[in-house]
mmCIF file of the C-alpha atoms, coordinates in Angstrom:
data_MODEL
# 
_entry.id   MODEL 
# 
loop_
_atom_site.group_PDB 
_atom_site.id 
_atom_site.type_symbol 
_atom_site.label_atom_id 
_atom_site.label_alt_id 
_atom_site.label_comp_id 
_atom_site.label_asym_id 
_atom_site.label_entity_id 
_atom_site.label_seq_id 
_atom_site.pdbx_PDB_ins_code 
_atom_site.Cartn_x 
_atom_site.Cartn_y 
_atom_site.Cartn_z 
_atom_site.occupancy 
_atom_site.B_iso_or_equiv 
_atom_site.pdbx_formal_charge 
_atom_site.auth_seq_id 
_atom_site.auth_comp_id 
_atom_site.auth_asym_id 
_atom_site.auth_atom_id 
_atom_site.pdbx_PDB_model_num 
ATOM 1   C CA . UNK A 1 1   ? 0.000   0.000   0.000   1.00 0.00 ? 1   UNK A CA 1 
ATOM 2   C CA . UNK A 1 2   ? 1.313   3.392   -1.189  1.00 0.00 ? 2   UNK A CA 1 
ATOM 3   C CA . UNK A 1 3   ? 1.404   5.359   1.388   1.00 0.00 ? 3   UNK A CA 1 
ATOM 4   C CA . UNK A 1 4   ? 2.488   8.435   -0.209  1.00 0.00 ? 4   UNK A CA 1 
ATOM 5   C CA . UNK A 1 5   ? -0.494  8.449   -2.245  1.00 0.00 ? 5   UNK A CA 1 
ATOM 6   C CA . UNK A 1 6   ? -4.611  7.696   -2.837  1.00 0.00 ? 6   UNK A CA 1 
ATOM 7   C CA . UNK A 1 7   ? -4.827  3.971   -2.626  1.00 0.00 ? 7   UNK A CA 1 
ATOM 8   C CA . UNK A 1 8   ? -4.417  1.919   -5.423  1.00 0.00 ? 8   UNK A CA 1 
ATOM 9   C CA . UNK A 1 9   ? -5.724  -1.310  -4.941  1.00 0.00 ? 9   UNK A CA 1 
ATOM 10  C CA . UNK A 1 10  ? -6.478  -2.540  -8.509  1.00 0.00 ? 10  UNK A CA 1 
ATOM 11  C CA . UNK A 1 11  ? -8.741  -0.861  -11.254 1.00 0.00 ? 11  UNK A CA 1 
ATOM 12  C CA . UNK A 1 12  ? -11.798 -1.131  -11.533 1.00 0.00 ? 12  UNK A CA 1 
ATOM 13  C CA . UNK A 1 13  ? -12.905 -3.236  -14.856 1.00 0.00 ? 13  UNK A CA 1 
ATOM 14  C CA . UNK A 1 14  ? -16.304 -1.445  -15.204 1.00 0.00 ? 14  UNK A CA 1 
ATOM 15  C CA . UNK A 1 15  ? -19.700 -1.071  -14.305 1.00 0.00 ? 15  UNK A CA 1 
ATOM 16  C CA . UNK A 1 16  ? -21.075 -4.709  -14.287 1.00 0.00 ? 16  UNK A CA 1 
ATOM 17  C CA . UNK A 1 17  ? -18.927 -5.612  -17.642 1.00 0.00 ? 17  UNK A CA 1 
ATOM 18  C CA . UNK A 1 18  ? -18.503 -9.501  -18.835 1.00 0.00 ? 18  UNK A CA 1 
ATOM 19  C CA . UNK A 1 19  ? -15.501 -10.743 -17.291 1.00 0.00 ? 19  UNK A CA 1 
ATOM 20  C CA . UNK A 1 20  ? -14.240 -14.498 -18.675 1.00 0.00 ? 20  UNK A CA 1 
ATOM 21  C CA . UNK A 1 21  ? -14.640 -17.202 -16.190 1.00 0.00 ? 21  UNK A CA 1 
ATOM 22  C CA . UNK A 1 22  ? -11.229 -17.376 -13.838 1.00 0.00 ? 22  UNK A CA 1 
ATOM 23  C CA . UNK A 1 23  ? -8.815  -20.489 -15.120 1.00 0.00 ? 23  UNK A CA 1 
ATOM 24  C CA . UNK A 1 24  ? -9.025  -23.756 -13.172 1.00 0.00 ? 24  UNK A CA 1 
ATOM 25  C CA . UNK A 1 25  ? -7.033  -23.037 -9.925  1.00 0.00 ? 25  UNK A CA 1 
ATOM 26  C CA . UNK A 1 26  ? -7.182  -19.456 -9.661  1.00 0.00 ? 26  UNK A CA 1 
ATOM 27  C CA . UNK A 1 27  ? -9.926  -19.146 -7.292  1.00 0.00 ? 27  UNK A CA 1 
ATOM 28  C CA . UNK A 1 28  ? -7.179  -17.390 -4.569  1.00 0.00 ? 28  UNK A CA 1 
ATOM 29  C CA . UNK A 1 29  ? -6.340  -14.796 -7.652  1.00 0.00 ? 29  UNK A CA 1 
ATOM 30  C CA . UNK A 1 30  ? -10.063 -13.788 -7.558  1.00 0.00 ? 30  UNK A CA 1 
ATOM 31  C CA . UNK A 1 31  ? -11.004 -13.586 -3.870  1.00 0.00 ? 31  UNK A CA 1 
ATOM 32  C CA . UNK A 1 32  ? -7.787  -11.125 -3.730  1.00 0.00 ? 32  UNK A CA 1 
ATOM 33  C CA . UNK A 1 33  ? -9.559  -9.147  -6.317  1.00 0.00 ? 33  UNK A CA 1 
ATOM 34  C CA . UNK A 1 34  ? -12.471 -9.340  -4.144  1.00 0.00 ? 34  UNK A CA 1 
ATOM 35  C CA . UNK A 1 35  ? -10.867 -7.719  -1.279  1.00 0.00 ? 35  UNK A CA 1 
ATOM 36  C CA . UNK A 1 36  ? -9.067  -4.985  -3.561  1.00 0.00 ? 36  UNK A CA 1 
ATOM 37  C CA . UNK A 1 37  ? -12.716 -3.985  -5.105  1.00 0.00 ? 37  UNK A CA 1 
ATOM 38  C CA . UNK A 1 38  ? -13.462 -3.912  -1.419  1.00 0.00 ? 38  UNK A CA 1 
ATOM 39  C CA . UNK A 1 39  ? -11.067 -1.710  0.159   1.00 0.00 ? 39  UNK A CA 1 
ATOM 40  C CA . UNK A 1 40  ? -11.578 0.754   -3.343  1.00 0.00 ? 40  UNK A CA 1 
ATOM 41  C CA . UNK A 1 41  ? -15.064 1.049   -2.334  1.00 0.00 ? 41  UNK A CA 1 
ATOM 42  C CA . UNK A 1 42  ? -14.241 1.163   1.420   1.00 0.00 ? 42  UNK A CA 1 
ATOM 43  C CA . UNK A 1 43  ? -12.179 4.100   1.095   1.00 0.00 ? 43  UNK A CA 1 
ATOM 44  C CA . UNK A 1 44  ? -14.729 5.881   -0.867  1.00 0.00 ? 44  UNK A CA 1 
ATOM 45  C CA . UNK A 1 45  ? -18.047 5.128   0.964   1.00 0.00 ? 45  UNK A CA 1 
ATOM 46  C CA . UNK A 1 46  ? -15.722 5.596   4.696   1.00 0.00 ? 46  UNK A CA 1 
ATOM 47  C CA . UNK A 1 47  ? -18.826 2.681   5.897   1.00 0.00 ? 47  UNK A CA 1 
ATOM 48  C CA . UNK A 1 48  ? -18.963 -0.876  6.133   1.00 0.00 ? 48  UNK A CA 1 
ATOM 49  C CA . UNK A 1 49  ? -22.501 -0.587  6.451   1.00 0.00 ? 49  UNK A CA 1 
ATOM 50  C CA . UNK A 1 50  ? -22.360 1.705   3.161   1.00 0.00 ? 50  UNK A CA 1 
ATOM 51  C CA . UNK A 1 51  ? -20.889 -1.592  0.617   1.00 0.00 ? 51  UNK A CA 1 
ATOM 52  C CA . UNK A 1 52  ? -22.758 -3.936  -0.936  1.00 0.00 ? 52  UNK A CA 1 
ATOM 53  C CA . UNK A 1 53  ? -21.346 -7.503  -2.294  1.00 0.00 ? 53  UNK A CA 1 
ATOM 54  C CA . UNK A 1 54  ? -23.016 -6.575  -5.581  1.00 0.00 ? 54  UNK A CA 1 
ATOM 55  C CA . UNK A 1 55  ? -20.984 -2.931  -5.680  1.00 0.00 ? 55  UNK A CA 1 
ATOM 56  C CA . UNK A 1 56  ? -17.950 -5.194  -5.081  1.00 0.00 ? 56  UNK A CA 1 
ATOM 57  C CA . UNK A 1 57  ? -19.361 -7.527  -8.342  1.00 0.00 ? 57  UNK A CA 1 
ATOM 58  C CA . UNK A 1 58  ? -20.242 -4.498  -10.695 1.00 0.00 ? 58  UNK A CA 1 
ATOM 59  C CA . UNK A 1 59  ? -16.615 -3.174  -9.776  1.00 0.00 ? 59  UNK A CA 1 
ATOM 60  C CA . UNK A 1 60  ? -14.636 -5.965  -11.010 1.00 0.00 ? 60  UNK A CA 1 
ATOM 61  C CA . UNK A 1 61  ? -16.743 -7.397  -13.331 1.00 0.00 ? 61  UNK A CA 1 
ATOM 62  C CA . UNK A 1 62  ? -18.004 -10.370 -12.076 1.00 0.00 ? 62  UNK A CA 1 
ATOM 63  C CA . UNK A 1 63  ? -21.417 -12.062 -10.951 1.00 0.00 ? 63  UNK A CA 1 
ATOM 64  C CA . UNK A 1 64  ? -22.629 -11.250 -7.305  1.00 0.00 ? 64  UNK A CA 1 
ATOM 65  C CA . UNK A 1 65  ? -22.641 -14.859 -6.812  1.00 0.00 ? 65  UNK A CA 1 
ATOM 66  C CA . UNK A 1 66  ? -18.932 -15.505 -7.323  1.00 0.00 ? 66  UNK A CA 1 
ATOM 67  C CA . UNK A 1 67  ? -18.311 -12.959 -4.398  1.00 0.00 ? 67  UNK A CA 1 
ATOM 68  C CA . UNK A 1 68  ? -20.271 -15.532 -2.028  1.00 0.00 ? 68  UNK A CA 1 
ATOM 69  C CA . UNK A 1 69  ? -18.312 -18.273 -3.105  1.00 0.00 ? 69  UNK A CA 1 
ATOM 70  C CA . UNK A 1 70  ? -15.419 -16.675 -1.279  1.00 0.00 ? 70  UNK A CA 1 
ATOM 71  C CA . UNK A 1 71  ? -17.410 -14.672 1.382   1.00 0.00 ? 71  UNK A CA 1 
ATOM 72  C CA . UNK A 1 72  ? -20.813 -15.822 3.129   1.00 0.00 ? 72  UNK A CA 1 
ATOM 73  C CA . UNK A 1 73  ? -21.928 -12.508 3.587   1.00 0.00 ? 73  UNK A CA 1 
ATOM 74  C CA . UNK A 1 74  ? -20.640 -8.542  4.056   1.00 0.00 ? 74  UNK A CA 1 
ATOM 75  C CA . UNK A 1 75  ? -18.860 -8.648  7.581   1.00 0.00 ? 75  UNK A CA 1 
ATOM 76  C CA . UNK A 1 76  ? -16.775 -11.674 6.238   1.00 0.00 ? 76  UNK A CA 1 
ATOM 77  C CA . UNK A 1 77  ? -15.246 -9.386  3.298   1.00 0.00 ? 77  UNK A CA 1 
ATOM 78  C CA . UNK A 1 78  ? -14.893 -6.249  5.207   1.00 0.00 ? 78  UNK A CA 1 
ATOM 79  C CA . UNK A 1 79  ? -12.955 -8.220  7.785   1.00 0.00 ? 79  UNK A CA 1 
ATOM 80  C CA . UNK A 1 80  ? -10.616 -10.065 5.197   1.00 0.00 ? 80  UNK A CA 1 
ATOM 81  C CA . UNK A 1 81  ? -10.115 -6.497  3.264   1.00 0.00 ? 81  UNK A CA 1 
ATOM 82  C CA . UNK A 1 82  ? -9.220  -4.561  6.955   1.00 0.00 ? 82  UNK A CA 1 
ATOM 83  C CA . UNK A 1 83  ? -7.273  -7.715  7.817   1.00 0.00 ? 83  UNK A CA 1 
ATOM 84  C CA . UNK A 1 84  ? -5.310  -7.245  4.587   1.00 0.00 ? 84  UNK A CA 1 
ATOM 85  C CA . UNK A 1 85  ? -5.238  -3.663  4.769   1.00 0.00 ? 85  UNK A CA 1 
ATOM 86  C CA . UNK A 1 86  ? -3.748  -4.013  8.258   1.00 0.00 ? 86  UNK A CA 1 
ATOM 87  C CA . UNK A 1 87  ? -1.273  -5.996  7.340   1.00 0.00 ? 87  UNK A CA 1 
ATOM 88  C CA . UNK A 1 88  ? 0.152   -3.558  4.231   1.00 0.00 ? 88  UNK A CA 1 
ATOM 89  C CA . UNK A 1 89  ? -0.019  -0.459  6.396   1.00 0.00 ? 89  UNK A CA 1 
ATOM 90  C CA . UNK A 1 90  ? 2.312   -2.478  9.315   1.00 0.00 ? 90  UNK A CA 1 
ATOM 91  C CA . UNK A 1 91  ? 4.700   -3.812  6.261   1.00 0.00 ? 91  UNK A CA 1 
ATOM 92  C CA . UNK A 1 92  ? 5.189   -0.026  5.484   1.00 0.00 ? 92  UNK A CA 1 
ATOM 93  C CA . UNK A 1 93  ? 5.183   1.283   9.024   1.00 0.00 ? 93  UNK A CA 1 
ATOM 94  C CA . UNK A 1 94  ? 8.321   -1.020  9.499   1.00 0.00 ? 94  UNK A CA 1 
ATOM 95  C CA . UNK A 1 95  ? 9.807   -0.010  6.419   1.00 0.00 ? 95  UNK A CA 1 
ATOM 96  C CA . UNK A 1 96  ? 9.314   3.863   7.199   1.00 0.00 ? 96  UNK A CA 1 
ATOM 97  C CA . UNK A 1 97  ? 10.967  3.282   11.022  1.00 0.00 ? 97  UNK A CA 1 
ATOM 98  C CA . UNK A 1 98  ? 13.730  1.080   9.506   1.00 0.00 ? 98  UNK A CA 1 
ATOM 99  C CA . UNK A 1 99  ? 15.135  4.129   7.420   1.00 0.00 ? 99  UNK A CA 1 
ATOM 100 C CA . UNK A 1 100 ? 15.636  5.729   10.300  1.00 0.00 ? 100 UNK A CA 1 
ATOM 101 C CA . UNK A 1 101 ? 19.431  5.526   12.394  1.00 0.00 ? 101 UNK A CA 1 
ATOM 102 C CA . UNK A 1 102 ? 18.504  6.047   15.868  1.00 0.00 ? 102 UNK A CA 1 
ATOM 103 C CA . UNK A 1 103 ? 15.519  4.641   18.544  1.00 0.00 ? 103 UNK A CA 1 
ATOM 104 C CA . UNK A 1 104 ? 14.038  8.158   18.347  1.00 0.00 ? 104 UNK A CA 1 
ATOM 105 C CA . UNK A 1 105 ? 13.991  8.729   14.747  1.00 0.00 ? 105 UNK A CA 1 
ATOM 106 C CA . UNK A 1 106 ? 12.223  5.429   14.437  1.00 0.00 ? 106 UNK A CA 1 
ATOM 107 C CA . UNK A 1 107 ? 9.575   5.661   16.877  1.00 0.00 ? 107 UNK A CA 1 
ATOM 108 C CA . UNK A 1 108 ? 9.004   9.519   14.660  1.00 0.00 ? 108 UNK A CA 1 
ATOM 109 C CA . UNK A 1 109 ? 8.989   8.048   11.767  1.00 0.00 ? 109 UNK A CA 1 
ATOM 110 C CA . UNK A 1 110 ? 6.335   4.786   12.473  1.00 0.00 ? 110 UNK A CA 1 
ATOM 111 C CA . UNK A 1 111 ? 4.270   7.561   14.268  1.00 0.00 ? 111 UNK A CA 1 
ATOM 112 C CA . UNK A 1 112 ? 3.835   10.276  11.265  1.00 0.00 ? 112 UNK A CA 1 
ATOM 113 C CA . UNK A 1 113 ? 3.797   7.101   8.915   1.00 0.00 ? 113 UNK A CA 1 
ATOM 114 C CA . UNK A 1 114 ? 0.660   6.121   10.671  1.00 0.00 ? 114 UNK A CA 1 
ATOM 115 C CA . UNK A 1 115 ? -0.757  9.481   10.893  1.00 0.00 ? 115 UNK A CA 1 
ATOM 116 C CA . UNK A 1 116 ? 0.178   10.088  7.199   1.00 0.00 ? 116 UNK A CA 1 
ATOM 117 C CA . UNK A 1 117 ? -1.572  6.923   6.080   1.00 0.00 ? 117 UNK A CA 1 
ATOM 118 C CA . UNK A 1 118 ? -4.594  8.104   7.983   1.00 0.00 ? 118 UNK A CA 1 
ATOM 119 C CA . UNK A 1 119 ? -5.041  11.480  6.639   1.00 0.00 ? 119 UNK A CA 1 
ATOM 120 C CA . UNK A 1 120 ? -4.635  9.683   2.889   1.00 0.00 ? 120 UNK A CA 1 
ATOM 121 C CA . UNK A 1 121 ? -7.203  7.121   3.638   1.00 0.00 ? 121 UNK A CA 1 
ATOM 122 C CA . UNK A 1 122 ? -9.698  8.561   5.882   1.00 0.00 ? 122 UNK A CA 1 
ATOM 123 C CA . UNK A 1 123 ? -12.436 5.980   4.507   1.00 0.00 ? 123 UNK A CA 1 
ATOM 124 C CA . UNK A 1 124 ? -10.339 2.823   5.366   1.00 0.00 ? 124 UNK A CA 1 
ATOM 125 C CA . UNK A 1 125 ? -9.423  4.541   9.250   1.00 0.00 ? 125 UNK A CA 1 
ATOM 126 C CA . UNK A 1 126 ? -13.301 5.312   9.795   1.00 0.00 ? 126 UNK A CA 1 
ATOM 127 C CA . UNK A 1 127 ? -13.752 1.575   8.513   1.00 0.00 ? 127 UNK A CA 1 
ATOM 128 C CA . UNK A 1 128 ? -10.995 0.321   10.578  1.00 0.00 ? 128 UNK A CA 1 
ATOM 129 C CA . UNK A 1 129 ? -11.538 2.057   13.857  1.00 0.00 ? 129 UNK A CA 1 
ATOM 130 C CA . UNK A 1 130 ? -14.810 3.702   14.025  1.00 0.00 ? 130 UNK A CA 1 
ATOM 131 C CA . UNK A 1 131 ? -16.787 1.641   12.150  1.00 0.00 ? 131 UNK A CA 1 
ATOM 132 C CA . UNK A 1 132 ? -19.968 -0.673  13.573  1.00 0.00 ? 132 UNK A CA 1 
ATOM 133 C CA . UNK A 1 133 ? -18.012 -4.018  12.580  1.00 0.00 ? 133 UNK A CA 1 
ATOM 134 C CA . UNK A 1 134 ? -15.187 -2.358  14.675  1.00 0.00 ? 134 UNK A CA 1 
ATOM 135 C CA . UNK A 1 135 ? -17.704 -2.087  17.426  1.00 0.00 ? 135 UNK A CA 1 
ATOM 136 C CA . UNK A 1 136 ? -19.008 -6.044  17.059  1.00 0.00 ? 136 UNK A CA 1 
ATOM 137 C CA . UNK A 1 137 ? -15.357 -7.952  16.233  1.00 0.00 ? 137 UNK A CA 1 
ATOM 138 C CA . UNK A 1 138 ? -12.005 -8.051  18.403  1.00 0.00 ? 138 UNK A CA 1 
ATOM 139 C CA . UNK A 1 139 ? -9.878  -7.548  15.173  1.00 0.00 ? 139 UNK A CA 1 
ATOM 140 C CA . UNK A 1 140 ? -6.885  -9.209  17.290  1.00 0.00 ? 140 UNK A CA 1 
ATOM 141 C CA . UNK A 1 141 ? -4.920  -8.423  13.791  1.00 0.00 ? 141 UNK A CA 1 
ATOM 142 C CA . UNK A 1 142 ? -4.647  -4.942  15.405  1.00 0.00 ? 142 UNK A CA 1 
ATOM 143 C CA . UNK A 1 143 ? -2.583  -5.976  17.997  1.00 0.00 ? 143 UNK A CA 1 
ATOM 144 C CA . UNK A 1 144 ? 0.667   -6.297  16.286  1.00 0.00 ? 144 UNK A CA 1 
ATOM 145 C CA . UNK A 1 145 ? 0.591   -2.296  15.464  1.00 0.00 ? 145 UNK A CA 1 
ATOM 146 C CA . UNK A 1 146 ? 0.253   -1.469  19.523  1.00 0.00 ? 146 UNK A CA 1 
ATOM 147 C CA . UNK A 1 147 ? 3.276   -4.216  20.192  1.00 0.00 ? 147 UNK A CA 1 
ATOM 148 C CA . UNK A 1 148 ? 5.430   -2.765  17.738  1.00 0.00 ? 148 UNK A CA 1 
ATOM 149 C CA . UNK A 1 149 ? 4.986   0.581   18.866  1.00 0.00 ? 149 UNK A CA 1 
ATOM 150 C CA . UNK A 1 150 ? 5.713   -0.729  22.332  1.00 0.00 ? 150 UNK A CA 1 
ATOM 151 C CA . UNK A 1 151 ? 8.830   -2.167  21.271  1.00 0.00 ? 151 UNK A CA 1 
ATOM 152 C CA . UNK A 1 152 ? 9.721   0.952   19.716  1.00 0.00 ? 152 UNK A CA 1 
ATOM 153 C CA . UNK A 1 153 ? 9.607   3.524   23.213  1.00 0.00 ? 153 UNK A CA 1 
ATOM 154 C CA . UNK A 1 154 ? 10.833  0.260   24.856  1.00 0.00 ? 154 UNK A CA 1 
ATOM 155 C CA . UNK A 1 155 ? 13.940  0.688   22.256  1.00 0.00 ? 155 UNK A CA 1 
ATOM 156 C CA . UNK A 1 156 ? 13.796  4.633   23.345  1.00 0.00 ? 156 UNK A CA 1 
ATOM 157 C CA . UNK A 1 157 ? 14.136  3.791   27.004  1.00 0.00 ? 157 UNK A CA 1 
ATOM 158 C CA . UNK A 1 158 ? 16.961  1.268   26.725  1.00 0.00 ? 158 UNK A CA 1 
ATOM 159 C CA . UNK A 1 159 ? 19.172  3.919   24.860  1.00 0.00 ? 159 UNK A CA 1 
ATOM 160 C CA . UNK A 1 160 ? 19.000  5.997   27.322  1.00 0.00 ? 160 UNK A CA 1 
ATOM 161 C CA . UNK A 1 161 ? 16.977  8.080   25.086  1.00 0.00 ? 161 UNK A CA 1 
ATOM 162 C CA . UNK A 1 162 ? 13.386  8.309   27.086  1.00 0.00 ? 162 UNK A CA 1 
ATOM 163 C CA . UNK A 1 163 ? 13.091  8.085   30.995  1.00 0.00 ? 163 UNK A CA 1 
ATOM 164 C CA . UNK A 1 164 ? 12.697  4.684   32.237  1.00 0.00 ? 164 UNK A CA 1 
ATOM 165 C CA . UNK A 1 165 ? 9.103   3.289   32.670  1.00 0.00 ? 165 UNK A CA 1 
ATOM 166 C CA . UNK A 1 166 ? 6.274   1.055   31.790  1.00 0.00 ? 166 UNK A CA 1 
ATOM 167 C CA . UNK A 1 167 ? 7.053   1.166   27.965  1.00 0.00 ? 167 UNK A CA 1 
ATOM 168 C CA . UNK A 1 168 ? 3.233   -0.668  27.406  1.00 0.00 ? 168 UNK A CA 1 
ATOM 169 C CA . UNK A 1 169 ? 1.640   2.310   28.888  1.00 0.00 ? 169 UNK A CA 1 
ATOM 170 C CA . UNK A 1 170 ? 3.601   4.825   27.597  1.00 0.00 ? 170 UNK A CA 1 
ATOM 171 C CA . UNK A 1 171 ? 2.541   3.434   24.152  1.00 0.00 ? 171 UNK A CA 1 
ATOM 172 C CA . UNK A 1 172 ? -0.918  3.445   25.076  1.00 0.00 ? 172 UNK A CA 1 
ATOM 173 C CA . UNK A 1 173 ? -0.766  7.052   25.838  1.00 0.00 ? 173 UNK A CA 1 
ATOM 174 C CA . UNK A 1 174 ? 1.060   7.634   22.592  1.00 0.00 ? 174 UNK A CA 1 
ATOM 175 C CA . UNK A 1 175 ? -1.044  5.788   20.310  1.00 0.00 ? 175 UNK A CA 1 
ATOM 176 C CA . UNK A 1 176 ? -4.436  7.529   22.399  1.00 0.00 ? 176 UNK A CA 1 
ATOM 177 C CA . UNK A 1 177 ? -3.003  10.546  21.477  1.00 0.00 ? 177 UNK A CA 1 
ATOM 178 C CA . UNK A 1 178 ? -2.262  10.097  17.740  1.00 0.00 ? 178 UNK A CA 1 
ATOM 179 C CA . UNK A 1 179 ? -5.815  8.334   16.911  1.00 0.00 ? 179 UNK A CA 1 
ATOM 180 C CA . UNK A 1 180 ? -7.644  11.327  18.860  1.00 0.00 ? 180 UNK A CA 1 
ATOM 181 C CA . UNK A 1 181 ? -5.715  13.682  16.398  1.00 0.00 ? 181 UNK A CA 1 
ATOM 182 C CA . UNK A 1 182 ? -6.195  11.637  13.866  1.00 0.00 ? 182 UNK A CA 1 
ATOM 183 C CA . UNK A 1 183 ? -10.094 10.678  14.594  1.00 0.00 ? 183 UNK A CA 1 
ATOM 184 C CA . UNK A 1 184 ? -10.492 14.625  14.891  1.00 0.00 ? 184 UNK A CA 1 
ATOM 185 C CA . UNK A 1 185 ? -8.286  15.532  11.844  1.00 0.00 ? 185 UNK A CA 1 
ATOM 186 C CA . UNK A 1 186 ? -10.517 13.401  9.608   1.00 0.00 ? 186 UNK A CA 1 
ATOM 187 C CA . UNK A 1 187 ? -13.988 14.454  11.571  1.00 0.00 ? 187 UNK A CA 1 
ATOM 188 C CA . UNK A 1 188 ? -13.534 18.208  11.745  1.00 0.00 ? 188 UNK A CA 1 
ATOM 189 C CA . UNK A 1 189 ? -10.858 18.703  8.810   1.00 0.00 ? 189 UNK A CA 1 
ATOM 190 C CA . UNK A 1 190 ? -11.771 22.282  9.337   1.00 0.00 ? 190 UNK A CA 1 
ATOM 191 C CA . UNK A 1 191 ? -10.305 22.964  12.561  1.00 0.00 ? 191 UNK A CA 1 
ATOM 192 C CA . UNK A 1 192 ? -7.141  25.157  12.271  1.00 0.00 ? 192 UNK A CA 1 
ATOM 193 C CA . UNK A 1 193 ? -4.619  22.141  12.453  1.00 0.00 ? 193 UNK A CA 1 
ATOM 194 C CA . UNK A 1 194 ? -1.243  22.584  13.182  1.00 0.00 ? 194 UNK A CA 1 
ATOM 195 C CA . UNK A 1 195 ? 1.170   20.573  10.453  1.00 0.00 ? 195 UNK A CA 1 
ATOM 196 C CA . UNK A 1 196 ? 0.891   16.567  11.612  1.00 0.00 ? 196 UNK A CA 1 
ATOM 197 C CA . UNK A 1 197 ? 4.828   16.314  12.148  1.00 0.00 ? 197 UNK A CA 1 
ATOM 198 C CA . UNK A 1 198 ? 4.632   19.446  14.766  1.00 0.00 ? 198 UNK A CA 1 
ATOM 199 C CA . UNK A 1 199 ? 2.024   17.852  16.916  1.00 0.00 ? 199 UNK A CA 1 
ATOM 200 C CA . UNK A 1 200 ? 3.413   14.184  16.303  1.00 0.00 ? 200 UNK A CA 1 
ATOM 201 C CA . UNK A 1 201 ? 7.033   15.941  17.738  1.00 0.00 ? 201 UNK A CA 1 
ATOM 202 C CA . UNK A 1 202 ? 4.577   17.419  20.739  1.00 0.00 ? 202 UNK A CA 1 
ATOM 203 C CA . UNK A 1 203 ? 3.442   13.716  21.521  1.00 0.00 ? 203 UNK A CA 1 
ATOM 204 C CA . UNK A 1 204 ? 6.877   12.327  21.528  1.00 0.00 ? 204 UNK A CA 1 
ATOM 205 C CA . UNK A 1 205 ? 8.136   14.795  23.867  1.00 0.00 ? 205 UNK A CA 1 
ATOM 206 C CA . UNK A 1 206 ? 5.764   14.956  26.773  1.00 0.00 ? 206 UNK A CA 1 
ATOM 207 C CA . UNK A 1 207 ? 4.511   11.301  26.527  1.00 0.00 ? 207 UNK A CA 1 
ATOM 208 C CA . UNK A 1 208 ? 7.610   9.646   25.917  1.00 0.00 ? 208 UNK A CA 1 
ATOM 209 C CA . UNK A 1 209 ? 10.108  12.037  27.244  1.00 0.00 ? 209 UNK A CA 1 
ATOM 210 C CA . UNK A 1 210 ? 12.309  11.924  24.409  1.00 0.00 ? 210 UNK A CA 1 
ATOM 211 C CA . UNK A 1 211 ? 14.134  14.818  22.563  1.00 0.00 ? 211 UNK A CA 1 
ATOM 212 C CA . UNK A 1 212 ? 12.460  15.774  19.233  1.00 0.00 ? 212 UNK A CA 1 
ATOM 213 C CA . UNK A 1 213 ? 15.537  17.836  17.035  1.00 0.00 ? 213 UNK A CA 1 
# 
């Protein structure tokens, strides 16, 4: 997922056009279509509640009934597309915090990269966060964002970098105070925000202590 950019997830092959029947064995190829028509239309309608298996059809081409070959109903795709989603955005959180030299850079770079992502893709964070399905499901997929970003002030702390503490609730803090911004960024987009990276830099130094240059 691009995160520099709207998303991209796969064109769309028309309104409802004939599409050819999928070779023998490529039944995996087209539910991963599925979920790209899915998170396209995601983004766009910002509600689970909002898509319809049939949109997802018309948008790739294909017969409403070959969607519920892969998925028995709505809630099953939106989960699969978040669950993929998920798992792109934490590929490139890791690669934004990797190009970074030192604990603190890292931990800045993750945070905006998240934030960034966000702001791009206000549709799939609603979806993802605020959404009724949200409400109803654990999502345990989400978990691996909040223990990397642990991992990250815990890397802070052991250079000597951030005071010494609970790193788990210091990353709870943290990440409460990025989604609010974010949550309120994307609600009220006409509040007079400040730039993302100035308020990220605010987070970093009074909830994790550490020195923002």
């Amino acid at each position: 997922m691009d995160m520099s950019s709207p998303p991209d997830h796969g064109a769309p092959r028309g309104n409802g056009g004939a599409r050819g029947r999928n070779p023998r064995g490529q039944g995996e190829r087209l539910r991963e279509e599925i979920i790209t028509a899915a998170l396209v239309l995601l983004d766009e309608l910002a509600d689970d509640q909002a898509l319809s298996l049939r949109a997802v059809a018309r948008h790739i081409g294909i017969a409403a009934t070959s969607v519920y070959i892969h998925f028995a109903d709505r809630d099953a795709l939106v989960l699969a597309a978040l669950e993929r989603c998920h798992h792109d955005l934490v590929r490139d959180i890791d690669q934004a915090e990797a190009a970074s030299p030192d604990p603190v850079a890292r931990l800045r770079g993750r945070t905006l990269c998240l934030g960034r992502w966000a702001h791009e893709h206000s549709g799939l964070y609603k979806v993802m966060h605020e959404s009724t399905l949200n409400r109803r499901n654990a999502m345990a997929f989400k978990q691996s964002l909040a223990e990397r970003t642990t991992a990250a002030v815990q890397r802070c702390m052991d250079a000597g970098l951030a005071p010494a503490g609970d790193a788990e609730a210091v990353s709870l803090d943290l990440r409460a105070a990025v989604h609010g911004s974010v949550s309120m960024r994307v609600n009220q987009p006409d509040l007079p925000w400040p730039p993302l990276e100035d308020q990220v830099d605010r987070f970093l130094t009074k909830l994790v202590g550490v020195p923002v240059s």
